[in-house]
Backbone bond lengths (Angstrom), bond angles and torsions (degrees), N, CA, C in turn:
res aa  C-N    CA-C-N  psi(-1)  N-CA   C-N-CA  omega(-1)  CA-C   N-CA-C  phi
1 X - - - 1.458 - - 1.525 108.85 -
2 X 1.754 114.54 126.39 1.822 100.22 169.60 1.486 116.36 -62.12
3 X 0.899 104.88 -166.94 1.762 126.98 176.98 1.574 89.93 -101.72
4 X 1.335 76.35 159.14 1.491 88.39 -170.84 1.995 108.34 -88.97
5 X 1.351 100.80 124.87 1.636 99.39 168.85 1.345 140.77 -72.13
6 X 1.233 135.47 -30.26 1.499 154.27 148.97 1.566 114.99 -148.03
7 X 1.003 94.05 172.47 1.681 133.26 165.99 1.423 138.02 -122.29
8 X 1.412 112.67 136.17 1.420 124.74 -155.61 0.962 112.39 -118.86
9 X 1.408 133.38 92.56 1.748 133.10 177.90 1.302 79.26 -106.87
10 X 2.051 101.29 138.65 1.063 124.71 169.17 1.915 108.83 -169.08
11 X 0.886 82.88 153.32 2.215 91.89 179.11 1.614 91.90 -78.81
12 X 1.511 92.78 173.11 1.485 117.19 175.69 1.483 104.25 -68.20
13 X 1.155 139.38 -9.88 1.235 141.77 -156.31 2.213 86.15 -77.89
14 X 1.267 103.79 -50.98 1.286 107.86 154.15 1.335 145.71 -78.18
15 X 1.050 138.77 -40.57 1.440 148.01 140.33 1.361 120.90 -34.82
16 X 1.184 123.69 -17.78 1.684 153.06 -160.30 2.078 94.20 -80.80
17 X 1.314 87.29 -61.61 1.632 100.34 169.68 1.148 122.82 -122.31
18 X 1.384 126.81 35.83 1.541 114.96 166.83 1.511 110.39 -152.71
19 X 1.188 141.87 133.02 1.132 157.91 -153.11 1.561 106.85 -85.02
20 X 1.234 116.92 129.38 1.927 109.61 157.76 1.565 124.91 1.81
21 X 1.878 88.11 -75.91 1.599 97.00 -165.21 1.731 105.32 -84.97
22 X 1.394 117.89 1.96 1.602 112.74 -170.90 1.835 82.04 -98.74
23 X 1.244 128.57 -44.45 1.450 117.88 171.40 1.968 123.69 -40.50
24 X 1.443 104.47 -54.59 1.481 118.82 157.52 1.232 112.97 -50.84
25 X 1.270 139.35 -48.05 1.721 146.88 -168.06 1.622 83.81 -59.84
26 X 1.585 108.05 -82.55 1.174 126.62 -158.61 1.768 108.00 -30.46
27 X 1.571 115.21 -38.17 1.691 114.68 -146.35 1.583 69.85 -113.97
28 X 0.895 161.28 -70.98 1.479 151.72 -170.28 1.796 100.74 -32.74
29 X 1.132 116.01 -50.55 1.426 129.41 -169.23 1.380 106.00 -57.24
30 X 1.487 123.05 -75.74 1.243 141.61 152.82 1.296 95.68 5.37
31 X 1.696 97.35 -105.32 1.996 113.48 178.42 1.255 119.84 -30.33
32 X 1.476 134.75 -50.53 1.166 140.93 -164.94 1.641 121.01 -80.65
33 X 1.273 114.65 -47.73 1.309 130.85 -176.78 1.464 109.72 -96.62
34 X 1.288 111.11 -34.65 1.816 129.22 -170.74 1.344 110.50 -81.77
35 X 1.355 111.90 -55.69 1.148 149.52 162.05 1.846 104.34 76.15
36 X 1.549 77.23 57.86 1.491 107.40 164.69 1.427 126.82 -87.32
37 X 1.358 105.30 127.56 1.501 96.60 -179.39 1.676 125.31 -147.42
38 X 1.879 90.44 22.33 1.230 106.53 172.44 1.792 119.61 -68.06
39 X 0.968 166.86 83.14 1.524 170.06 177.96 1.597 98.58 -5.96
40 X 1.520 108.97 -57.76 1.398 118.93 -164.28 1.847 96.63 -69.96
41 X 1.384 110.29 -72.30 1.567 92.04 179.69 1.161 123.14 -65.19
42 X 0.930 140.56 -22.50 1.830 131.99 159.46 1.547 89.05 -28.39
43 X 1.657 122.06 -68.62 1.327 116.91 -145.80 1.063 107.48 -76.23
44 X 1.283 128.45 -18.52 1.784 133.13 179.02 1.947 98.69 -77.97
45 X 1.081 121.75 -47.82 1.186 118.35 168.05 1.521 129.23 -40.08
46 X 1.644 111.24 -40.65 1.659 137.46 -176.64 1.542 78.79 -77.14
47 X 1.059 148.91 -70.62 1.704 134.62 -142.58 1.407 93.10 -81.01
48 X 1.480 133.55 -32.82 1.533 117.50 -155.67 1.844 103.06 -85.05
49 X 1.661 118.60 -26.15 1.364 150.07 152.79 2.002 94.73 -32.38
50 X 1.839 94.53 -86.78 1.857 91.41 164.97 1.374 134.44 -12.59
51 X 1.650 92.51 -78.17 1.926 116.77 175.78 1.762 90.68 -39.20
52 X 1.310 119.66 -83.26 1.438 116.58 -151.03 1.709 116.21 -57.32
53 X 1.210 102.83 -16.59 2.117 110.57 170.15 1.581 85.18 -85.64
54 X 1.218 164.11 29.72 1.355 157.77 -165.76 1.974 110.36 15.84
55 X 1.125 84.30 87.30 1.577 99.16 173.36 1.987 105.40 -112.70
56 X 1.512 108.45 103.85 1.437 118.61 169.37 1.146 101.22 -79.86
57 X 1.380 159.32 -41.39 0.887 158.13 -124.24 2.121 90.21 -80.28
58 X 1.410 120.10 160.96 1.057 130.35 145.66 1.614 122.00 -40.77
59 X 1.036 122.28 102.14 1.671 131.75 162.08 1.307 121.79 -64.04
60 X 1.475 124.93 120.68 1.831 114.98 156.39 1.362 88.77 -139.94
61 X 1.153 109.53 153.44 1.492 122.99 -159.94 1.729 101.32 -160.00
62 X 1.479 123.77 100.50 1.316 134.93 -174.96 1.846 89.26 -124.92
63 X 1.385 104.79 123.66 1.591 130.43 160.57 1.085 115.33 -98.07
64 X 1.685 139.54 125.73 1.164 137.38 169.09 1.260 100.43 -89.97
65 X 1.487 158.90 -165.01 1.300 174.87 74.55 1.667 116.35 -60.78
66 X 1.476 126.92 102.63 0.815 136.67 -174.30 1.754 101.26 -85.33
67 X 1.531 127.88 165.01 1.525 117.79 178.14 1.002 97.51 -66.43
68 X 1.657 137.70 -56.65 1.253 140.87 -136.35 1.822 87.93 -58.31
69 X 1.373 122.57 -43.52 1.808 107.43 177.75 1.191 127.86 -63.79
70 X 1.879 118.14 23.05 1.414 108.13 171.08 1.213 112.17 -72.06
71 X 1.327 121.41 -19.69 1.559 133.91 -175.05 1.269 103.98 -65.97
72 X 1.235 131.66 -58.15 1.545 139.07 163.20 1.599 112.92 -12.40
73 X 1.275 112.98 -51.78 1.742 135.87 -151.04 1.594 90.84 -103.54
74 X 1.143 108.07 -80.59 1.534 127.32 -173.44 1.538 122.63 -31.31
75 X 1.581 85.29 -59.54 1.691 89.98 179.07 1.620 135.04 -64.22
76 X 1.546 88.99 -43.50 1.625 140.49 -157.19 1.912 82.89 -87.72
77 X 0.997 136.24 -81.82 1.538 130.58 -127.16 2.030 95.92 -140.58
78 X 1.379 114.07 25.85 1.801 113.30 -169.05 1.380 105.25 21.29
79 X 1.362 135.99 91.21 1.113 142.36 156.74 1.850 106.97 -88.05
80 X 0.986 128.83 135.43 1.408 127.55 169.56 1.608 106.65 -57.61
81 X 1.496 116.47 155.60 1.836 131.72 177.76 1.733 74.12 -84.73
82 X 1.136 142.00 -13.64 1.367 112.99 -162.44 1.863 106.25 -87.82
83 X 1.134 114.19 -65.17 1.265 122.29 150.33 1.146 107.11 -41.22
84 X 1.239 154.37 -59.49 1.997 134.76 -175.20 1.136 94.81 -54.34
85 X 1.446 144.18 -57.10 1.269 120.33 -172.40 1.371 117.12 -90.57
86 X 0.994 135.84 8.27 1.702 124.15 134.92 1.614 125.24 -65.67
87 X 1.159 106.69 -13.48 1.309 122.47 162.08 1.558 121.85 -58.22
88 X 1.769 76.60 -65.34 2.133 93.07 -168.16 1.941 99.66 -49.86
89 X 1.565 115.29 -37.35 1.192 117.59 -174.18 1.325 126.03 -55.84
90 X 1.975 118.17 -23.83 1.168 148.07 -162.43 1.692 85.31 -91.47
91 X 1.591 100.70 125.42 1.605 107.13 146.28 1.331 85.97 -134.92
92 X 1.900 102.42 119.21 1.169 107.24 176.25 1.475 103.12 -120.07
93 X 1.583 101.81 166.17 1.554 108.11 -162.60 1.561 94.35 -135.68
94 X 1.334 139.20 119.13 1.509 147.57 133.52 1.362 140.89 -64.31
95 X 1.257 128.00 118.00 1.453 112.65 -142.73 1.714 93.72 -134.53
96 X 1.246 136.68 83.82 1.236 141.37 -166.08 1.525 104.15 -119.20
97 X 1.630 104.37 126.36 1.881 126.65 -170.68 1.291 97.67 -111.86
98 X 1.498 128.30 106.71 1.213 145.25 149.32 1.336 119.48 -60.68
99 X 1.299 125.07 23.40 1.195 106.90 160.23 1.801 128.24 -117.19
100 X 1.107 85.41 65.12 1.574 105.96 170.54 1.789 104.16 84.93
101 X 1.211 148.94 -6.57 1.082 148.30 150.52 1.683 117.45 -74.37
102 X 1.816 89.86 138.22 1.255 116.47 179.76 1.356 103.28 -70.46
């Protein structure tokens, strides 16, 4: 079994329209292909993903980055260990209200 690579706290505002493994696709995708490895935009990425399946619901979207996802970044897209671990330090949280406010 791997280690586990991140974690996904988020409201129904996400879960509402997106599945377990399409949440994993999505943040694997990001890191791997994107070769994203900011915590905070991963999670702005997961709500804007939401927005476009039309999710009204309230959004919060918190990404952890576990080490085992330096491989994600590293392998996939040369991200520096220096930046991944300014990362791992980041628990960032995005907090976006769809209801008609800027």
């Amino acid at each position: 079994m791997a280690e586990d690579q991140f974690i996904v706290l988020a409201c129904d505002g996400i879960w509402d329209v997106m599945s377990n493994d399409a949440v994993i696709e999505r943040i694997t995708g990001y890191m791997s292909v994107e070769g994203e490895s900011d915590p905070l935009l991963l999670a702005e990425e997961l709500i804007e993903d939401a927005l476009a399946k039309n999710s009204r619901d309230n959004m919060t979207a918190c990404v952890v980055l576990f080490p085992a996802s330096e491989a994600l970044v590293s392998i996939n897209a040369g991200a520096s260990l220096e930046s991944f671990t300014y990362c791992l330090s980041c628990v960032s949280q995005l907090h976006l209200s769809t209801g008609g406010e800027s």
